[in-house]
N, C-alpha and C positions, 0 to 999 in steps of 0.2 A: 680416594675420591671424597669429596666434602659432603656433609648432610646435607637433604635438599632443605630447602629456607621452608620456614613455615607461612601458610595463606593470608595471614594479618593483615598485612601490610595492604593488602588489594581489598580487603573487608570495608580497611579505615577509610580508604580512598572511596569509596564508593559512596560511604557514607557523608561526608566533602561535599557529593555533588549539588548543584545549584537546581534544583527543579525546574526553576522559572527563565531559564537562560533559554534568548530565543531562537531559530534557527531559520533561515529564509528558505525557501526553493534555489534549488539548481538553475531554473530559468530565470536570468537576476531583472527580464522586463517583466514578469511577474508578480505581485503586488502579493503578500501573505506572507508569515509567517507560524513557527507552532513553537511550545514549550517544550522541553525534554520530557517533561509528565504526560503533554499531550501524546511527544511521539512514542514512548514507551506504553500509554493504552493502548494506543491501535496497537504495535507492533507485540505485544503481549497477550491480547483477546484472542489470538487463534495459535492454532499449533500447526493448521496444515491449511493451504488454501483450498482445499476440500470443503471447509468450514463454510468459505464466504464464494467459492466461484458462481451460484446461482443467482439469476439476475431476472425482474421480470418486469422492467420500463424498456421499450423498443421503440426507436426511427422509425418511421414509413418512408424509406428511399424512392422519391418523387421519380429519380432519374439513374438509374443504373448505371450510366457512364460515366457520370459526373463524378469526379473523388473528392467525398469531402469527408467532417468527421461524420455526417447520416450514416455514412455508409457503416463505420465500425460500432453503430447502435444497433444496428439491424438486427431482427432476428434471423437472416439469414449467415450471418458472420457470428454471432452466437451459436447456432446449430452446427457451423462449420466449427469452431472451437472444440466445443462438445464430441464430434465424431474424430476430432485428432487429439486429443486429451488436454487441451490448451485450456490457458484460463487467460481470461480478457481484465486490464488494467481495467477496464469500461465496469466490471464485476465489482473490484474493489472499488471502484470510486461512489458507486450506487449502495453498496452494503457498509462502507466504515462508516460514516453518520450515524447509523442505526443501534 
């Protein structure tokens, strides 16, 4: 069997990288973009979403049957979260800024 290759090589390469290279949203009608620097902050400021799932801006749901996005503000879909161990995108979207 051959010796395994040593790590260099993927060292140099990282080092390569373009920080400022931009990256659009998944949703291309969407307007925004971010930097690799950017997305490597967020995605490096926590280790667990334990960190960031608390949240404490709430919807007042005018209308219970109406589906819209009120409804996944609430603190009633927060608390339901909370008692099924879930974390709400609506969490991270309120705490990365911060």
């Amino acid at each position: 069997a051959a010796p395994p290759q040593p790590r260099r090589a993927a060292a140099a390469a990282m080092s390569a990288v373009d920080l400022e290279k931009r990256f659009k949203r998944a949703e291309f009608w969407e307007a925004g973009d971010a930097s690799l620097l950017e997305l490597v902050n967020v995605l490096g400021r926590w280790e667990s979403c334990s960190e960031w799932l608390e949240r404490t801006r709430f919807a007042v749901v005018e209308d219970a049957r109406k589906e819209n996005m009120v409804q996944g503000a609430s603190v009633e879909r927060y608390d339901y979260a909370r008692r099924n161990g879930l974390v709400e995108r609506l969490a991270m979207g309120q705490n990365v800024p911060q």
